[in-house]
C-alpha positions in Angstrom: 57.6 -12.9 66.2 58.7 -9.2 67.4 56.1 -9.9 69.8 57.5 -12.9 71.2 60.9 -11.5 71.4 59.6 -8.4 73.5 58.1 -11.1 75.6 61.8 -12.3 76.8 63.0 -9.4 77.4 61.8 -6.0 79.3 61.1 -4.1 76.4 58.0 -1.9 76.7 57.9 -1.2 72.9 58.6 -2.6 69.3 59.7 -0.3 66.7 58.6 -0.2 63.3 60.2 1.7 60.6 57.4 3.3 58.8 58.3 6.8 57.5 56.8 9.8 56.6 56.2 8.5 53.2 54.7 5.8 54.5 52.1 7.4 56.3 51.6 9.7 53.1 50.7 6.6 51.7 48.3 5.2 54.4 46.2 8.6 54.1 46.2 8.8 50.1 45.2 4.9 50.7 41.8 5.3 53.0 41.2 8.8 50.9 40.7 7.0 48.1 38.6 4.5 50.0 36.4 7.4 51.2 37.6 7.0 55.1 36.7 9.1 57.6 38.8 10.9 60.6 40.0 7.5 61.8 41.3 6.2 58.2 42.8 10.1 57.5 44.4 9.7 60.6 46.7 6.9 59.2 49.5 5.2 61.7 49.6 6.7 65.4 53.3 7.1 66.6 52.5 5.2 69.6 49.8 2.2 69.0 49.6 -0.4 72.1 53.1 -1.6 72.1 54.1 -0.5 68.5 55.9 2.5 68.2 56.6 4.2 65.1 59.7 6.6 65.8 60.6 7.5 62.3 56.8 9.0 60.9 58.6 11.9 60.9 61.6 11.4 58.8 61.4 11.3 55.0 62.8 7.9 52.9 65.0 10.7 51.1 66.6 11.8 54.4 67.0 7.9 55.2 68.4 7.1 52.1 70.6 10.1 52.6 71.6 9.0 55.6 72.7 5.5 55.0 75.0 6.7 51.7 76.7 8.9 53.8 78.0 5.5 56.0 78.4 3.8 52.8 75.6 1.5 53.6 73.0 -0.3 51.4 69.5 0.0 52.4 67.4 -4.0 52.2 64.6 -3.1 49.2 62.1 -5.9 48.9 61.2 -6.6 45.4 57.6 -6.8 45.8 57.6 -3.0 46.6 57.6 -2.7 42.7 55.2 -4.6 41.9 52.4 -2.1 40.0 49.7 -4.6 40.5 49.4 -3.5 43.7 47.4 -0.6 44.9 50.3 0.8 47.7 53.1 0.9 44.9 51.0 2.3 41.9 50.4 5.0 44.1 54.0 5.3 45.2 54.9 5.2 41.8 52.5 7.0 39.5 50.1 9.3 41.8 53.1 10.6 44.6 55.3 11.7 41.9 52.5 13.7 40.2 51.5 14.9 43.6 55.4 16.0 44.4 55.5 17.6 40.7 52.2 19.6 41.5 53.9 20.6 45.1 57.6 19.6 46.2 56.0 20.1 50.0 52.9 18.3 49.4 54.2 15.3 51.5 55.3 17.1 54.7 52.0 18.7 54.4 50.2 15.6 53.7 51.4 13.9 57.2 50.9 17.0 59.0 47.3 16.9 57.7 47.6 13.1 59.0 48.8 14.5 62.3 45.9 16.7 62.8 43.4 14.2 61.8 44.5 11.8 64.3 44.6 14.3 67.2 41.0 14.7 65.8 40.0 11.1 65.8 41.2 10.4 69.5 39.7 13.3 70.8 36.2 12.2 69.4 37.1 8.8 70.8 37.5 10.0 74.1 34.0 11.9 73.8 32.5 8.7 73.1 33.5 7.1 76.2 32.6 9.6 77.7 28.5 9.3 77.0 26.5 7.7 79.6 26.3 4.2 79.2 23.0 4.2 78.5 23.0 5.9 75.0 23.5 3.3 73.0 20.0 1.8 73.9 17.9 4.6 74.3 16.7 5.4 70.9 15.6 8.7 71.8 18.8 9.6 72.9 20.8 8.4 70.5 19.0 10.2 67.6 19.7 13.6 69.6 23.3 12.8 68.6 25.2 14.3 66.1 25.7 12.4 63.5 29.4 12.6 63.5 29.2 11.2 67.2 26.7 8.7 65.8 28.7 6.6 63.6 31.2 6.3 66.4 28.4 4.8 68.8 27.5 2.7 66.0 31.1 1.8 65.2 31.7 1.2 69.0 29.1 -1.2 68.7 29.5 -3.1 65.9 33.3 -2.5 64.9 33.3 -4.4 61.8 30.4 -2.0 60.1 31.4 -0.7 56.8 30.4 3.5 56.4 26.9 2.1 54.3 26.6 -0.3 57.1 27.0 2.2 59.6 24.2 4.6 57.9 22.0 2.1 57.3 21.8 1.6 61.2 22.3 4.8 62.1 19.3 5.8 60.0 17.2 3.0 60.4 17.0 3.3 64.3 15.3 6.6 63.8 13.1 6.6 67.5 9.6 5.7 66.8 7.1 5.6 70.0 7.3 1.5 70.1 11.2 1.5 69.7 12.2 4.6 71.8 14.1 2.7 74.8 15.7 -0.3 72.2 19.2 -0.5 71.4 20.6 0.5 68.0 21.8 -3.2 66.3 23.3 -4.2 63.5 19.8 -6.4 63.1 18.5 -3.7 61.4 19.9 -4.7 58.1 19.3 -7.8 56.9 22.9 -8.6 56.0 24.5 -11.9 56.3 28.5 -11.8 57.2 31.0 -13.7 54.5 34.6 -13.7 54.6 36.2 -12.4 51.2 39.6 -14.2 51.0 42.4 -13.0 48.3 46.3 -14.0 48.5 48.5 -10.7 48.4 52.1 -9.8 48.7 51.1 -6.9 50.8 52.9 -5.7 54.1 51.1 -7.0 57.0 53.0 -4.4 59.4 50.5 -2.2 57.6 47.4 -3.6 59.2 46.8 -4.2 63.0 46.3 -7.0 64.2 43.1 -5.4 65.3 41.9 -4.0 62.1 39.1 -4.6 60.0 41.2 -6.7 57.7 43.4 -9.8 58.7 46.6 -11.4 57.4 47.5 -14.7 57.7 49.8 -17.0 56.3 48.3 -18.7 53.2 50.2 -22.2 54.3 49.1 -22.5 57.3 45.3 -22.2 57.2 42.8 -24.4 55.9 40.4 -23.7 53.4 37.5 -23.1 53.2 37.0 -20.3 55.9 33.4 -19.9 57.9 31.9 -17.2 59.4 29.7 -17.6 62.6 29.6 -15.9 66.2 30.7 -17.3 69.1 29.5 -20.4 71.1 29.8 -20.7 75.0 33.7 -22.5 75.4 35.0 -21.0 72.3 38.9 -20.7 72.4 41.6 -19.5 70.6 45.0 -18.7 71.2 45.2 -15.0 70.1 48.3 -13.3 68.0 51.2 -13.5 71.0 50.3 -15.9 73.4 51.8 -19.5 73.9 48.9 -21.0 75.0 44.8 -20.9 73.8 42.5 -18.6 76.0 38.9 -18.6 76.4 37.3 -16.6 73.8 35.0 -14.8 76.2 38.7 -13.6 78.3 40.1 -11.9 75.1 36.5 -10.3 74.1 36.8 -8.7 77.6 40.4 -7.3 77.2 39.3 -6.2 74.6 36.6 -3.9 75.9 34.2 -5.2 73.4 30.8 -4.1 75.2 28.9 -7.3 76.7 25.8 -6.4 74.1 28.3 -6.5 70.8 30.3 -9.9 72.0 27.6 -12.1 70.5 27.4 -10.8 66.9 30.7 -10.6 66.7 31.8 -12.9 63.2 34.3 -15.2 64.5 36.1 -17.1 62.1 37.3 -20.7 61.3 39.1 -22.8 58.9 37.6 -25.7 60.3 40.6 -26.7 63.2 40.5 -23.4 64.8 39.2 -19.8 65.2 41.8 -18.0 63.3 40.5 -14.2 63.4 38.1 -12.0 65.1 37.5 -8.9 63.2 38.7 -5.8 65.5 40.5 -7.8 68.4 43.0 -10.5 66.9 44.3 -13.4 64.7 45.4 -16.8 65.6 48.8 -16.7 66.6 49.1 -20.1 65.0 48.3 -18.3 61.5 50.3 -15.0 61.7 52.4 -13.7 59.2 56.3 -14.6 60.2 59.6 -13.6 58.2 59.1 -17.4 57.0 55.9 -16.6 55.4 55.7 -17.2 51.3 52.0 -16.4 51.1 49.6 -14.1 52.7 45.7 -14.6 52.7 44.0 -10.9 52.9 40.3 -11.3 54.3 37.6 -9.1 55.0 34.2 -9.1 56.2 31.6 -8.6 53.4 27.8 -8.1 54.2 25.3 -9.3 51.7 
């Protein structure tokens, strides 16, 4: 929707209103998940055309802020809810973390901060590397392994960490294998979709994350999981009007050797999310939304 709006006008950003304790949050989240740099990272302040302007501002000071012009901030119920992972942590682990130490939060972001800088530094390196390393064996096990995953990651974006190993260490060169390509073939895993409903906040997840949200009443069940077929279309999260699937793969930059294992998936009318570049803009999660479908990839 936001998107759509920016359309009409000459906006050249949309501004979210994630706070400090938000991205506190977001870090304690993908800690707990066992992340790396790019999870520890949490939200960037400037994200494509989402900008988030207030990462540095606390809810207190917000809060603070709106009493003293006598003005009463929205609160969505949900954000209560303790069956949720987001709020037990907001609610039972913050407040021992504040008790252990009141600065613990600012410090927390700053560690967020630094982490990101991290993270988009060793993305730059990555692009960097000739564009030959990722299928030369030989070279690629003279790699770090740090720098490793992120080939591997590059590759196949939708990898989870034992995924990634798994590859990483299985395309250890051998004499016969030296000048092959390190795939995601060598695993025998077979991609499913795992489909839950939440109440969760979708401005939490990118539309070009490893998870998708869609709304639960507009999609058909049950969802399949297959890669793509020569015509495939789908009209991607902020467009009017479907594009070729093979366009949006491009603008992507998803590298011409990952495009075809890519899982595309389908209720059964339409693609409705590619893991790492979009969701149907059909299915997207509006203000009008009652229900949210969570998926992720699973590999069995």
């Amino acid at each position: 929707f936001l998107r759509q709006i920016a359309a009409t006008t000459t906006s050249t950003a949309i501004a979210l209103g994630h706070t400090q304790d938000d991205q506190v949050e977001t870090l304690l989240l993908h800690l707990l998940r066992g992340s790396g740099s790019r999870g520890l990272g949490a939200m960037r302040r400037r994200d494509g055309d989402l900008a988030r302007p207030l990462l540095d501002i606390s809810r207190q000071e917000i809060e603070t802020y709106l009493a003293r012009l006598h003005l009463t901030p929205r609160r969505d119920p949900t954000n209560d809810d303790v069956r949720f992972t987001r709020n037990r942590l907001r609610k039972q682990l913050l407040p021992a973390i504040d008790a252990f130490d009141p600065a613990a939060r600012e410090l927390l972001a700053r560690t967020a901060d630094i982490l990101g800088e991290e993270d988009r530094f060793l993305d730059q390196h990555v692009a960097a590397l000739p564009d030959g390393i990722a299928h030369n064996r030989l070279a690629f096990a003279k790699l770090p392994p740090a720098i490793q995953r992120r080939v591997v990651r590059h590759l196949v974006p939708d990898a989870g960490f034992l995924e990634v190993e798994a590859i990483r260490r299985t395309d250890t060169p051998t004499p016969t294998n030296a000048n092959q390509p390190p795939t995601a073939t060598s695993t025998s895993s077979t991609p499913t979709v795992a489909v839950t409903t939440c109440s969760c906040d979708p401005s939490t997840f990118e539309a070009r994350g490893q998870v998708g949200h869609l709304d639960a009443d507009l999609v058909r069940l049950p969802l399949t999981v297959a890669t793509r077929k020569p015509g495939d279309r789908m009209r991607p999260l902020g467009l009017s009007q479907p594009k070729r699937l093979q366009d949006i793969l491009v603008d992507a930059h998803i590298p011409r050797h990952v495009r075809d294992n890519l899982p595309v998936v389908s209720d059964g009318e339409e693609i409705v999310w590619i893991p790492g570049v979009t969701v149907a803009e059909s299915k997207r999660v509006t203000a009008a939304t009652h229900r949210q479908l969570h998926l992720e990839i699973e590999r069995r």
